[in-house]
py3Dmol code that shows the C-alpha trace and the ligand (Angstrom):
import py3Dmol

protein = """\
ATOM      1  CA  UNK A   1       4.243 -11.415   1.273  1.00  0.00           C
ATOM      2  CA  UNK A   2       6.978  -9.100  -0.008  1.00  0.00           C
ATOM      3  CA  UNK A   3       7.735  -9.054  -3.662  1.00  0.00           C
ATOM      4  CA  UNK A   4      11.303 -10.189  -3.660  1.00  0.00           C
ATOM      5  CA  UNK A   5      12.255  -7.924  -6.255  1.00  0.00           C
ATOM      6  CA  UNK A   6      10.230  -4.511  -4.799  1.00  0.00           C
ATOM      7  CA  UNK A   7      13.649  -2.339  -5.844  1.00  0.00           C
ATOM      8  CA  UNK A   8      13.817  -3.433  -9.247  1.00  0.00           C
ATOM      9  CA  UNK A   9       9.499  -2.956  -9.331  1.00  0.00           C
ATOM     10  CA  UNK A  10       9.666   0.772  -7.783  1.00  0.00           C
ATOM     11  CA  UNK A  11      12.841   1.782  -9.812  1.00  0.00           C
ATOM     12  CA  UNK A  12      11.101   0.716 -13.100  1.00  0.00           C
ATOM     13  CA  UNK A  13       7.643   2.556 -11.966  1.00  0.00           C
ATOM     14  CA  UNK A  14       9.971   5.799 -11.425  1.00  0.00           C
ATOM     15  CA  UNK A  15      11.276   5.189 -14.762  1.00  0.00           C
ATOM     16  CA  UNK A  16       8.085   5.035 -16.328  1.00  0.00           C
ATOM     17  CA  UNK A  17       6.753   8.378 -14.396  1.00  0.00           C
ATOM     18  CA  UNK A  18      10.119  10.337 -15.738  1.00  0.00           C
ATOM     19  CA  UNK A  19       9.103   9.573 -19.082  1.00  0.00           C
ATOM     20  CA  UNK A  20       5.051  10.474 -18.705  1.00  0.00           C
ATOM     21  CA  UNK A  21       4.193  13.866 -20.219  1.00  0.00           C
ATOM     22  CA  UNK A  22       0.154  14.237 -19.347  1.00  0.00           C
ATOM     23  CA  UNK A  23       1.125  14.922 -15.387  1.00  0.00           C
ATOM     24  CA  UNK A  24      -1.957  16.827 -14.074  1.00  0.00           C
ATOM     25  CA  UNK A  25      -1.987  20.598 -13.119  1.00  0.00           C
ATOM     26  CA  UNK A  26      -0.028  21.962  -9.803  1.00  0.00           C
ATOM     27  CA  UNK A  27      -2.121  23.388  -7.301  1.00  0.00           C
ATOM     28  CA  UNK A  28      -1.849  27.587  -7.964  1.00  0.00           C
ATOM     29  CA  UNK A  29      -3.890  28.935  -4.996  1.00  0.00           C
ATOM     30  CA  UNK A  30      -0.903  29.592  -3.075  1.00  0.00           C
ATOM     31  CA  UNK A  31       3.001  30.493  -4.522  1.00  0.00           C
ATOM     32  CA  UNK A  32       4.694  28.081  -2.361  1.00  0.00           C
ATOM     33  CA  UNK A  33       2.639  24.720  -4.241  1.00  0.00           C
ATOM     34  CA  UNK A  34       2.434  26.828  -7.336  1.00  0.00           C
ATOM     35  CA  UNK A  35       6.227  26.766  -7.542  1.00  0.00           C
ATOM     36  CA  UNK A  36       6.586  23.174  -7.280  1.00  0.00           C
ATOM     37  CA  UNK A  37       8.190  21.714 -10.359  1.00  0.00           C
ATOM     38  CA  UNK A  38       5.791  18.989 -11.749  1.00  0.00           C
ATOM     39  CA  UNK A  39       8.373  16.753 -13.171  1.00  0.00           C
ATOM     40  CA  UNK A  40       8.834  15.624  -9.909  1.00  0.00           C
ATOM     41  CA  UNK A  41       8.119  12.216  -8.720  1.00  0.00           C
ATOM     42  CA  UNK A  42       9.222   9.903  -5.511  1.00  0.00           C
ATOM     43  CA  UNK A  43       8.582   6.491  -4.703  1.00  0.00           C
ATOM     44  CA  UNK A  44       9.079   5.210  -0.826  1.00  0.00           C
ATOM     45  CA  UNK A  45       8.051   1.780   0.596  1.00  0.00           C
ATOM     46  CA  UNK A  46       8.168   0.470   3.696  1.00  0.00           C
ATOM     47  CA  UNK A  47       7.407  -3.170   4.606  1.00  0.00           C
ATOM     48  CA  UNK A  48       6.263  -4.919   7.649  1.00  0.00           C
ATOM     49  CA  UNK A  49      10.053  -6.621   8.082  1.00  0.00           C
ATOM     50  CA  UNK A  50      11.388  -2.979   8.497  1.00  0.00           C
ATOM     51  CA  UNK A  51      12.715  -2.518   4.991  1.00  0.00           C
ATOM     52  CA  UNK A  52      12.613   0.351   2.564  1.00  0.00           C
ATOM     53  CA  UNK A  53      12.552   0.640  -1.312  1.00  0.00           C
ATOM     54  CA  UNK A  54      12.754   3.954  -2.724  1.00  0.00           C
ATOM     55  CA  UNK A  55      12.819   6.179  -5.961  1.00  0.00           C
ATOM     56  CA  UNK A  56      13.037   9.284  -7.891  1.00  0.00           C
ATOM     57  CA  UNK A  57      12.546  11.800  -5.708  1.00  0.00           C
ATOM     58  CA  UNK A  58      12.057   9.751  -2.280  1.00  0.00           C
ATOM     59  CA  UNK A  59      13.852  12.518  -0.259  1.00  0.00           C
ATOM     60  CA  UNK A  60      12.728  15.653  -1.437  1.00  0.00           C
ATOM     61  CA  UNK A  61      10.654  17.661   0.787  1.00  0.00           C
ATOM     62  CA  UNK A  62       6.504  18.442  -0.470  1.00  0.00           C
ATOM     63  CA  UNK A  63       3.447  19.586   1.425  1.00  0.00           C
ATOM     64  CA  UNK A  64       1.550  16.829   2.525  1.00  0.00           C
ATOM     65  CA  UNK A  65      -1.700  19.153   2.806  1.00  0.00           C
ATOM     66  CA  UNK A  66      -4.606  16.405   3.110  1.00  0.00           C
ATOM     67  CA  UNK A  67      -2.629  13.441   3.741  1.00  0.00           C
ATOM     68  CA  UNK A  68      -2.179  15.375   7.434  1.00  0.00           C
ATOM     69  CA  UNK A  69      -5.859  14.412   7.690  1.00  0.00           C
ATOM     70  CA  UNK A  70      -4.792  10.412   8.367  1.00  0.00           C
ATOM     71  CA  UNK A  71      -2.222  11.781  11.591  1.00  0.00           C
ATOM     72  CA  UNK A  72      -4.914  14.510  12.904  1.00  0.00           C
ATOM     73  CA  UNK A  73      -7.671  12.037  13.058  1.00  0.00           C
ATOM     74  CA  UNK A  74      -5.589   9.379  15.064  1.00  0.00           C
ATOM     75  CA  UNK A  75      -4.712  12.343  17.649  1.00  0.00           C
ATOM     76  CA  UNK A  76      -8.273  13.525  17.989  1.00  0.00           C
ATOM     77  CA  UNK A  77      -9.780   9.697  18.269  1.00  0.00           C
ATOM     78  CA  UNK A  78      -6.798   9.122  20.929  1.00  0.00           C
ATOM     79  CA  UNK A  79      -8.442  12.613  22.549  1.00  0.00           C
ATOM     80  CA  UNK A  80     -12.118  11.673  22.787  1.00  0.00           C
ATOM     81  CA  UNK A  81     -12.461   8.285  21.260  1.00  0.00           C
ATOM     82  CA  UNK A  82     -15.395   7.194  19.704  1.00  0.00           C
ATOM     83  CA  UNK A  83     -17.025  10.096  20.599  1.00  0.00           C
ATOM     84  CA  UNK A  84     -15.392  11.894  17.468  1.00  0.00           C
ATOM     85  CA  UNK A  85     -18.310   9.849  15.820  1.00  0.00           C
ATOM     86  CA  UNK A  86     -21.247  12.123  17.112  1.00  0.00           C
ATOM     87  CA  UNK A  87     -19.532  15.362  15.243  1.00  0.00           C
ATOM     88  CA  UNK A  88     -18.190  13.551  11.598  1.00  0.00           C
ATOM     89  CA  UNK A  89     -19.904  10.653   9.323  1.00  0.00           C
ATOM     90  CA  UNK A  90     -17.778   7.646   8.162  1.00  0.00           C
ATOM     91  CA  UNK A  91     -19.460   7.916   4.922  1.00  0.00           C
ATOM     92  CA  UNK A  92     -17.938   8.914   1.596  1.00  0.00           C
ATOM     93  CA  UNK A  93     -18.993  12.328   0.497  1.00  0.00           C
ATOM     94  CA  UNK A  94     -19.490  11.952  -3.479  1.00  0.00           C
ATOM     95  CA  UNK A  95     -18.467  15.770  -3.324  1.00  0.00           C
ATOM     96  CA  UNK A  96     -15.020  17.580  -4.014  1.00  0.00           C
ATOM     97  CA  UNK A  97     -12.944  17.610  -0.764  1.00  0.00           C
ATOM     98  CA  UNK A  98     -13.945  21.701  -0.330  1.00  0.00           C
ATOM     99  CA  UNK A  99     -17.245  21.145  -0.466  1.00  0.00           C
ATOM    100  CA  UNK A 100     -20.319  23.027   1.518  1.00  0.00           C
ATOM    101  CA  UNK A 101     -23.593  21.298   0.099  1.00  0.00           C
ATOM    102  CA  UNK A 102     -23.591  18.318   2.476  1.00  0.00           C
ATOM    103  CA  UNK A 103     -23.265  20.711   5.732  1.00  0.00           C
ATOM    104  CA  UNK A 104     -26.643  22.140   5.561  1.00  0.00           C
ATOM    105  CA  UNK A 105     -29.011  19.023   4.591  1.00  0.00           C
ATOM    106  CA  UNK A 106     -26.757  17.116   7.390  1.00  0.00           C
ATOM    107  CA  UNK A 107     -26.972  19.783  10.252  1.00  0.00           C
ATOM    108  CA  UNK A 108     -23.578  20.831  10.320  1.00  0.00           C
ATOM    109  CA  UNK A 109     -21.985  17.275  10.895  1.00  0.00           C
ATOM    110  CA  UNK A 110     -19.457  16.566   8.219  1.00  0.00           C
ATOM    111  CA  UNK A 111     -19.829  12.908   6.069  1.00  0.00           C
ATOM    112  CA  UNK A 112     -16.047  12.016   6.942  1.00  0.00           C
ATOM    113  CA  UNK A 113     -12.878  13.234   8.972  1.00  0.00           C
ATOM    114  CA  UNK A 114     -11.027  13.595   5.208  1.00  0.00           C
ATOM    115  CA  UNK A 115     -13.141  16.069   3.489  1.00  0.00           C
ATOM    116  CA  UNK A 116     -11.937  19.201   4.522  1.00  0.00           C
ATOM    117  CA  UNK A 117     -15.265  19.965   6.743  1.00  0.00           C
ATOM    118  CA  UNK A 118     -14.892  17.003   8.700  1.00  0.00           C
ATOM    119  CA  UNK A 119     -11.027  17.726   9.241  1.00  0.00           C
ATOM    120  CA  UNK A 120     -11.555  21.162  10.165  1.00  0.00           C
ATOM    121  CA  UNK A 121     -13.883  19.455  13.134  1.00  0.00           C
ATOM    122  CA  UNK A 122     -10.571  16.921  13.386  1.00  0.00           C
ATOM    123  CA  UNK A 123      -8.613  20.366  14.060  1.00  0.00           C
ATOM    124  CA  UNK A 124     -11.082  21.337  16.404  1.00  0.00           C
ATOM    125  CA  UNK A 125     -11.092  18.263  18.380  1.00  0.00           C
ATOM    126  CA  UNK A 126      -7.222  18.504  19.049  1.00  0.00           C
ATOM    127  CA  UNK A 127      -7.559  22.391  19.960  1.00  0.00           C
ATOM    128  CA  UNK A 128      -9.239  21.418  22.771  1.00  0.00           C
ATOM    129  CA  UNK A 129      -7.490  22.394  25.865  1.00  0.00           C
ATOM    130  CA  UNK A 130      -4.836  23.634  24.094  1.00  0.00           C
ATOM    131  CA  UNK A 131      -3.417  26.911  22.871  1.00  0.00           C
ATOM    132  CA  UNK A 132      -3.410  26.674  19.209  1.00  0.00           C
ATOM    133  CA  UNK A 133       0.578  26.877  19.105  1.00  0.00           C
ATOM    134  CA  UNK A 134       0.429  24.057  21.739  1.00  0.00           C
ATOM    135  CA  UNK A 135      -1.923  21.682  19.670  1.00  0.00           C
ATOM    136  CA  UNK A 136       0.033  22.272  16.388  1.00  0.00           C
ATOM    137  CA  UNK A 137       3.105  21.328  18.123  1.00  0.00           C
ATOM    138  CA  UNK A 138       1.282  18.079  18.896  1.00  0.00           C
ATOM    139  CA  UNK A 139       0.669  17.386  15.627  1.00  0.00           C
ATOM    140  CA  UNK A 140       4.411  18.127  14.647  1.00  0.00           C
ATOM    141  CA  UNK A 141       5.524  16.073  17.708  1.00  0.00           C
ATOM    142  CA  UNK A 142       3.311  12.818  16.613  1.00  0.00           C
ATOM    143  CA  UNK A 143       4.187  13.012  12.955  1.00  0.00           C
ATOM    144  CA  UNK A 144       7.879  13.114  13.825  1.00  0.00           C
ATOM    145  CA  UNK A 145       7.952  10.550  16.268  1.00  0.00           C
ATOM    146  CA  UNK A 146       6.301   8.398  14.167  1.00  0.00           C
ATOM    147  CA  UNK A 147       8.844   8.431  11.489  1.00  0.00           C
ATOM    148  CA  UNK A 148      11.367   8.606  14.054  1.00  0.00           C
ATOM    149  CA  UNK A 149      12.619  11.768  12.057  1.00  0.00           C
ATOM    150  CA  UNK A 150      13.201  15.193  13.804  1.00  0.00           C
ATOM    151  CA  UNK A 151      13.924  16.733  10.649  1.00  0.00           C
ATOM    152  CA  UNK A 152      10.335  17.191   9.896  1.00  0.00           C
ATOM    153  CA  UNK A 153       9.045  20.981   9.874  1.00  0.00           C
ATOM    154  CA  UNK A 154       5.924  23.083   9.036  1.00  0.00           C
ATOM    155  CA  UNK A 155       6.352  25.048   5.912  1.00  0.00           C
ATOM    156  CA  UNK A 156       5.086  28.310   7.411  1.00  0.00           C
ATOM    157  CA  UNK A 157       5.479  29.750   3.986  1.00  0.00           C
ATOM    158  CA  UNK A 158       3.170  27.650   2.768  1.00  0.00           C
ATOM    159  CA  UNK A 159       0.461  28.093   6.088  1.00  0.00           C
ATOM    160  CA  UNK A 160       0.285  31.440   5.443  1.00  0.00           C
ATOM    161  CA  UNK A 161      -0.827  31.136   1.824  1.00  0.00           C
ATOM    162  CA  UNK A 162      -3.689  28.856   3.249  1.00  0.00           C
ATOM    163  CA  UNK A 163      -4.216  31.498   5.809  1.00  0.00           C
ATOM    164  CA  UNK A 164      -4.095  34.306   3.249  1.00  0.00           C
ATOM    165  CA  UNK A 165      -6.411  32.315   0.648  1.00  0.00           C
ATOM    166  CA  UNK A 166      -8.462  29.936   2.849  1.00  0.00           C
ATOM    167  CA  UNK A 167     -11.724  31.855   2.678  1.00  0.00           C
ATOM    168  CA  UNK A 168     -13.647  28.760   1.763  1.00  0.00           C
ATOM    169  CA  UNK A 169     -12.447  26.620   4.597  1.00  0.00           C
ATOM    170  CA  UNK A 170     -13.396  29.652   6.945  1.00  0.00           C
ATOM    171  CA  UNK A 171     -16.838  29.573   5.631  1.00  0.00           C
ATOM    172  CA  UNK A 172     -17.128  25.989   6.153  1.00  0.00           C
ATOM    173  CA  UNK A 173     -15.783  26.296   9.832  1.00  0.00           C
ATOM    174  CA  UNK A 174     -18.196  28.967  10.409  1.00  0.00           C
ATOM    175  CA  UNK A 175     -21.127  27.538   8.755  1.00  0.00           C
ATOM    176  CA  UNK A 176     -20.671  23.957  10.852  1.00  0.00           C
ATOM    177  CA  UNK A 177     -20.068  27.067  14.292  1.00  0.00           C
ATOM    178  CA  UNK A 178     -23.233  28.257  13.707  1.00  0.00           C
ATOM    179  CA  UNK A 179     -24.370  24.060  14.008  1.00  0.00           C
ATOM    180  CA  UNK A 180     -22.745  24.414  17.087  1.00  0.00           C
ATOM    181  CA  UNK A 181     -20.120  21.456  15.674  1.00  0.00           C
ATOM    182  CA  UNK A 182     -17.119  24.081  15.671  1.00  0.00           C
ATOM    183  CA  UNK A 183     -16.394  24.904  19.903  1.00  0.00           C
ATOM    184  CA  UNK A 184     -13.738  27.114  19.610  1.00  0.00           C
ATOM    185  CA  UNK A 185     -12.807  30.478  17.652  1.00  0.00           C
ATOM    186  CA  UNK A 186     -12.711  29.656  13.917  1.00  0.00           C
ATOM    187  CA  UNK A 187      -9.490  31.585  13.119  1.00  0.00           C
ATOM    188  CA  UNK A 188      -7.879  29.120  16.109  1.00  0.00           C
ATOM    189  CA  UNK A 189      -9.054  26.083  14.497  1.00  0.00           C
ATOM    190  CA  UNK A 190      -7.894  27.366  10.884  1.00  0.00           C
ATOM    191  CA  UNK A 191      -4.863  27.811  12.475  1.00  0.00           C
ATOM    192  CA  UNK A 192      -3.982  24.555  13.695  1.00  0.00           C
ATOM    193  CA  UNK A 193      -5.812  23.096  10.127  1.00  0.00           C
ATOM    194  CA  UNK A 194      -3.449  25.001   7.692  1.00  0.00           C
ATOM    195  CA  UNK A 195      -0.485  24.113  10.031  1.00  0.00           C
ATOM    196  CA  UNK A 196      -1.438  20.656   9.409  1.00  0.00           C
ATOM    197  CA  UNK A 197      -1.974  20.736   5.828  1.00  0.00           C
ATOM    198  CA  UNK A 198       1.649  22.616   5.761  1.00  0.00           C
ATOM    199  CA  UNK A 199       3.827  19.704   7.167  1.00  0.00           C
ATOM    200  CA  UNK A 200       6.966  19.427   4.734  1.00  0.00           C
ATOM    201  CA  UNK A 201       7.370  15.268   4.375  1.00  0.00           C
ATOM    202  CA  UNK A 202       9.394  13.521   1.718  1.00  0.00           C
ATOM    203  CA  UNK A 203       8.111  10.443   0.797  1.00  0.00           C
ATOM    204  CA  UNK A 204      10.451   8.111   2.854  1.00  0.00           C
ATOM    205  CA  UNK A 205       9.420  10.054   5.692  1.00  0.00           C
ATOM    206  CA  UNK A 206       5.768   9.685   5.098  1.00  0.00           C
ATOM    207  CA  UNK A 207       5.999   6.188   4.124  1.00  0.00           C
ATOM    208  CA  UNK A 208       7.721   5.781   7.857  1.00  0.00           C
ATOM    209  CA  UNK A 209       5.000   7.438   9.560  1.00  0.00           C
ATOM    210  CA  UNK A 210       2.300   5.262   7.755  1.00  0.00           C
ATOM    211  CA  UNK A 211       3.871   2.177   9.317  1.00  0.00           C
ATOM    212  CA  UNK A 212       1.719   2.283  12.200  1.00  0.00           C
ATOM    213  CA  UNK A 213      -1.262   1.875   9.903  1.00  0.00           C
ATOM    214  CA  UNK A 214       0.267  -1.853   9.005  1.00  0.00           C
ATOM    215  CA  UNK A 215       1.613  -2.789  12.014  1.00  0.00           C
ATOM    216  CA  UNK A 216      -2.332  -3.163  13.542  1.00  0.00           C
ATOM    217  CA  UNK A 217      -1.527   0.561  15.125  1.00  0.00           C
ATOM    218  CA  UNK A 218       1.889  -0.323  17.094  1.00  0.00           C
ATOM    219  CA  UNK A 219       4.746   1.853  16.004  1.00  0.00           C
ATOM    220  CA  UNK A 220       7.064  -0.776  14.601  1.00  0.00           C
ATOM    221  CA  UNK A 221      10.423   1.011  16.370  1.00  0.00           C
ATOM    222  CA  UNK A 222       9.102   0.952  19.795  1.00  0.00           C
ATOM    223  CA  UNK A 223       6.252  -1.269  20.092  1.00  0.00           C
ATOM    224  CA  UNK A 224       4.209   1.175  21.550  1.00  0.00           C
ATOM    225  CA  UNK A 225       0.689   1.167  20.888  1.00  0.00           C
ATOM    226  CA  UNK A 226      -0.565   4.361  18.649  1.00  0.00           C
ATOM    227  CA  UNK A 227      -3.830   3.054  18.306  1.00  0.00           C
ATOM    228  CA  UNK A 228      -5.776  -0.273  19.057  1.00  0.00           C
ATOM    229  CA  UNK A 229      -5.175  -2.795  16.105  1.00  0.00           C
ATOM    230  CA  UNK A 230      -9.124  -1.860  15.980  1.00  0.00           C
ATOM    231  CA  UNK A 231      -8.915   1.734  15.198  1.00  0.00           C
ATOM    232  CA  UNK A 232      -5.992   1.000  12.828  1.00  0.00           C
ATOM    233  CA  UNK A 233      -8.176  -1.247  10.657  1.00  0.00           C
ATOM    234  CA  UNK A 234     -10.951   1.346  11.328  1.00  0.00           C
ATOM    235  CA  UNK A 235      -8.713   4.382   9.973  1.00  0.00           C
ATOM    236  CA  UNK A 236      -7.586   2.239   6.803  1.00  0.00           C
ATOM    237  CA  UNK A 237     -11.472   1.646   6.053  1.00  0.00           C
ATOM    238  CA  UNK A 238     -12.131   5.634   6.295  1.00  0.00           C
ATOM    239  CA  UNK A 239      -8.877   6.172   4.038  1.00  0.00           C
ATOM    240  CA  UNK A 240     -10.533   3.407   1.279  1.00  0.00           C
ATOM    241  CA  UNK A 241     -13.432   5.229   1.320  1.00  0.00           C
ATOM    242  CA  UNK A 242     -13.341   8.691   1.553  1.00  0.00           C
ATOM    243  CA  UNK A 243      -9.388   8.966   1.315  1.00  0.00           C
ATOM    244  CA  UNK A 244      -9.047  10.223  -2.384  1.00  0.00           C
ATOM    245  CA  UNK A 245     -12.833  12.240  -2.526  1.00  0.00           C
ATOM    246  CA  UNK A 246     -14.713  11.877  -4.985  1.00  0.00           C
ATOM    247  CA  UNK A 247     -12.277   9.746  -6.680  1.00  0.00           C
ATOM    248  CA  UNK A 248     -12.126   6.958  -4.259  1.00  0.00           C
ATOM    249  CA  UNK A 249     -13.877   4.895  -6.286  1.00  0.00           C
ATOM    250  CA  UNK A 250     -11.926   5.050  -9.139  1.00  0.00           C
ATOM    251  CA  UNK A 251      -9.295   4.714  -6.869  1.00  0.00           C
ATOM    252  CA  UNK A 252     -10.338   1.571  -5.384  1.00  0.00           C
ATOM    253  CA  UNK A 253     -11.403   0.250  -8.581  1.00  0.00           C
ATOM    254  CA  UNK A 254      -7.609   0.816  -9.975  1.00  0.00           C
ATOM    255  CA  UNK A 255      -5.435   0.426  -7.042  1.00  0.00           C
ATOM    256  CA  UNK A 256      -7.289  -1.286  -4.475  1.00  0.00           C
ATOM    257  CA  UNK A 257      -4.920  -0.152  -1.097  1.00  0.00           C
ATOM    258  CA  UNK A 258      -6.614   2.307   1.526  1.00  0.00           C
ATOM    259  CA  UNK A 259      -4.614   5.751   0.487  1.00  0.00           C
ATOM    260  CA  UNK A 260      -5.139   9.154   1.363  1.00  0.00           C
ATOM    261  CA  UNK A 261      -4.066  12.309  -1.061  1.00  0.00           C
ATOM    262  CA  UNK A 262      -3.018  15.919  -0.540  1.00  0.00           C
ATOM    263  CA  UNK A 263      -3.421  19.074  -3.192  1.00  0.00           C
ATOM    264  CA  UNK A 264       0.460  19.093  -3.006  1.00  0.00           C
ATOM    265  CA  UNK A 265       0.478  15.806  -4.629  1.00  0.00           C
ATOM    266  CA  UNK A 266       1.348  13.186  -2.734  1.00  0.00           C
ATOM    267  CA  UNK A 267      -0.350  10.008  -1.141  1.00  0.00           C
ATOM    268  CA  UNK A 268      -0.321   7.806   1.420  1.00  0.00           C
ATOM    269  CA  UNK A 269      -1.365   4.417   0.901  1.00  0.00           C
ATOM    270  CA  UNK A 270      -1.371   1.089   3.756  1.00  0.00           C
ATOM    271  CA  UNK A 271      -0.772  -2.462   2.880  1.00  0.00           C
ATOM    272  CA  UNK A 272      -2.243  -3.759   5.794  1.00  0.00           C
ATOM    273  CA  UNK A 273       0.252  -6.370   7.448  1.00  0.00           C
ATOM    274  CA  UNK A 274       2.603  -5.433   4.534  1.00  0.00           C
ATOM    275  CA  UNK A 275       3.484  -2.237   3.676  1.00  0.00           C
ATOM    276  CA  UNK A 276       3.361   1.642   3.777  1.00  0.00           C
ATOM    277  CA  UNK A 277       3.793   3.081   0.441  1.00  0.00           C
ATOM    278  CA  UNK A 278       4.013   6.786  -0.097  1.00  0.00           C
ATOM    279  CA  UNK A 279       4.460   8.536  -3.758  1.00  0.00           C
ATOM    280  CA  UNK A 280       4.428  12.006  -4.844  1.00  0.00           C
ATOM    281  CA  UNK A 281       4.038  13.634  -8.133  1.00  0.00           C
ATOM    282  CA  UNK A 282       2.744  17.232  -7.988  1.00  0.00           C
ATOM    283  CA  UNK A 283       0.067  17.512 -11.249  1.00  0.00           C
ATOM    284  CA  UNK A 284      -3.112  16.292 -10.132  1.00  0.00           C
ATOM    285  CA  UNK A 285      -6.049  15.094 -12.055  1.00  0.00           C
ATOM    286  CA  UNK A 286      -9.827  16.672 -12.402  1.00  0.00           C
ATOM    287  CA  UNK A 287     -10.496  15.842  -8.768  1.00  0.00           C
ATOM    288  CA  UNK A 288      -7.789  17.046  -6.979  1.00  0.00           C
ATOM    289  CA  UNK A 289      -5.677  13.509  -6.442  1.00  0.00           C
ATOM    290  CA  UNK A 290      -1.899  13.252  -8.061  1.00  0.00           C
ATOM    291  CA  UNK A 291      -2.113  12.045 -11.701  1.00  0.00           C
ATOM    292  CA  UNK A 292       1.463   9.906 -11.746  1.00  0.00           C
ATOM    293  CA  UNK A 293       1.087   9.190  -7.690  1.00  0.00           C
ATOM    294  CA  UNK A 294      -2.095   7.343  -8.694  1.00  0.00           C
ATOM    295  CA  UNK A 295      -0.796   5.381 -11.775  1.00  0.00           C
ATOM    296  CA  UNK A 296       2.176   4.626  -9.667  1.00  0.00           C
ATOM    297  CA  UNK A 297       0.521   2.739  -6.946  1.00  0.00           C
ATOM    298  CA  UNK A 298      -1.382   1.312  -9.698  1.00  0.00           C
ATOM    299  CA  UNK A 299       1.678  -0.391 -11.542  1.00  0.00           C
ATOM    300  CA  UNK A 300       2.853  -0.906  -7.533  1.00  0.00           C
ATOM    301  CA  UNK A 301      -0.330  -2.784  -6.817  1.00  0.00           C
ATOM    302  CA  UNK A 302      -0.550  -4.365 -10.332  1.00  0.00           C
ATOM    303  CA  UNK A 303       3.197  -5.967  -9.582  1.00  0.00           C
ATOM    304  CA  UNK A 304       3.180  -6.952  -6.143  1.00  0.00           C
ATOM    305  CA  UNK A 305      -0.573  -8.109  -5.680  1.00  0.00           C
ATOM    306  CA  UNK A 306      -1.541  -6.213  -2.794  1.00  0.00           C
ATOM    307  CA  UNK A 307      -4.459  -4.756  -3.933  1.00  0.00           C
ATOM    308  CA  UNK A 308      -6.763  -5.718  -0.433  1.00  0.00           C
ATOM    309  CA  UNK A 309      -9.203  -7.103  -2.654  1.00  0.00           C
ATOM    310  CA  UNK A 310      -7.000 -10.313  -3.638  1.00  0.00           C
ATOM    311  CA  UNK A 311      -6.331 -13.678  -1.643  1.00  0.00           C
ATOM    312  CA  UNK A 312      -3.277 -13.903  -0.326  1.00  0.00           C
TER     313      UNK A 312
END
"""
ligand_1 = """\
10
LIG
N -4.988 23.029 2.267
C -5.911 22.440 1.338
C -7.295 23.021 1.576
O -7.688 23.113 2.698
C -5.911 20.951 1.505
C -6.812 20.273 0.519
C -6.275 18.973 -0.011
O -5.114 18.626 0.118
N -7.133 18.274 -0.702
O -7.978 23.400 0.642
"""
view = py3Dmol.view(width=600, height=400)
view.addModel(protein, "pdb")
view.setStyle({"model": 0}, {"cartoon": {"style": "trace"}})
view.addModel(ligand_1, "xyz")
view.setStyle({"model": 1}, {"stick": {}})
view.zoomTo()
view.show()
């Protein structure tokens, strides 16, 4: 159920985060997250009976880097269904989100679609039969419709600084090519994965495009089906898992709602059947996940009782 009082609850988390001072480090590998001011921090929820709570900074624009990883998987497993399976693991990694160590021992197949190995097989997935313009279009296309918000860009800023820097995710993508589990040109595929990671979102639009997630994969505005109310639950057990890296533990342990995070700071998290929650706060903690976003959804899920692992 929904917490009669969910605006008074996310105003006084955002009023708690203003006042925090141990916020995390920005990402610095590229100028346009390095910039980002880290006092920042937004609160959007959306529930199940089409409302929407919001605070702080719910409308101000951030790169939603890995949290793409969530809308790029749902395209590719739309693309070639379960046969996504038989290139990327469902199992949590234990390793940062960049890492390589897993790749060789496991013959090039990634553990999950949200370490950036498994996405970059994600990317290449919805390459296929596309020009690379044409399948990051897609992604733009998806993500807007499903926040019903044409107002959402690519930074390209921001995709060239992951272009200019990304030397790591090109030796991944090569590395898993030489596997044979990359099938088209590697700078193609980084192309459409840095796009992807350079979505601009605030959080009520990222909270809007989570609703699907909820909603047993129907988009609540249209009642179109985005995925089977299988696949939904499917993609919230992959974002439990493996959504925050080698944090998701900890994350599980303290919040207890499937989530997914992004280097620029922000996270996505699904009630199931109740809400879609997205926060952003820029510093992130030791393992690469927002330091405020996570004690946010932690006061969120200490208030309204929808950590998953309660009985409702
Ligand atoms: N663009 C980042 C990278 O590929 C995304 C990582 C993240 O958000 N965790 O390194």
């Amino acid at each position: 159920t929904v917490a009669p009082d969910l605006q008074a609850i996310v105003d006084r988390i955002a009023a708690e985060m203003a006042g925090r001072e141990e916020r995390g480090k920005v990402a610095d590998y590229i100028p346009g997250l390095a910039r980002v001011d880290p006092k920042h921090f937004g609160i959007a929820v959306a529930t199940h009976d089409g409302r929407m709570f919001a605070a702080g900074d719910a409308d101000a624009a951030f790169s939603i880097q890995s949290v793409s990883k969530v809308f790029a998987l749902t395209i590719a497993l739309g693309k070639v269904g379960d046969a996504l399976w038989k290139r990327v693991g469902r199992e949590p990694s234990g390793n940062a989100f960049n890492s390589i160590v897993q790749l060789e021992a496991e013959q090039g197949i990634p553990r999950n679609p949200f370490i950036n190995a498994g996405a970059i097989v994600v990317s290449d997935v919805v390459l296929a039969g596309h020009a690379p313009k044409e399948a990051i279009g897609e992604i733009l296309r998806f993500v807007r419709d499903l926040a019903g918000d044409d107002g959402i860009v690519i930074d390209d800023e921001v995709a060239q600084g992951e272009a200019d820097t990304g030397f790591r995710n090109a030796a991944l993508a090569n590395y898993m090519r030489s596997f044979g589990n990359i099938h088209h040109p590697v700078d193609q595929v980084l192309g459409v994965y840095f796009h992807q990671c350079a979505l601009a979102m605030s959080c009520r639009q990222l909270a809007r495009a989570g609703r699907f997630l909820m909603h047993e994969g129907q988009h609540p505005d249209t009642g179109f089906n985005i995925v089977s109310p299988m696949r939904a639950r499917r993609i919230n057990a992959l974002m439990m898992l493996c959504g925050h890296y080698d944090g998701s533990g900890e994350f599980a342990f303290r919040v207890g709602i499937p989530g997914k995070s992004g280097v620029g700071g922000g996270i996505l998290c699904v009630v199931p059947g109740i809400a879609s929650i997205a926060v952003w706060s820029p510093g992130l903690n030791e393992r690469g996940n927002s330091t405020l976003g996570s004690l946010a959804l932690e006061r969120l899920a200490a208030a309204t009782g929808w950590s998953v692992f309660n009985q409702r």
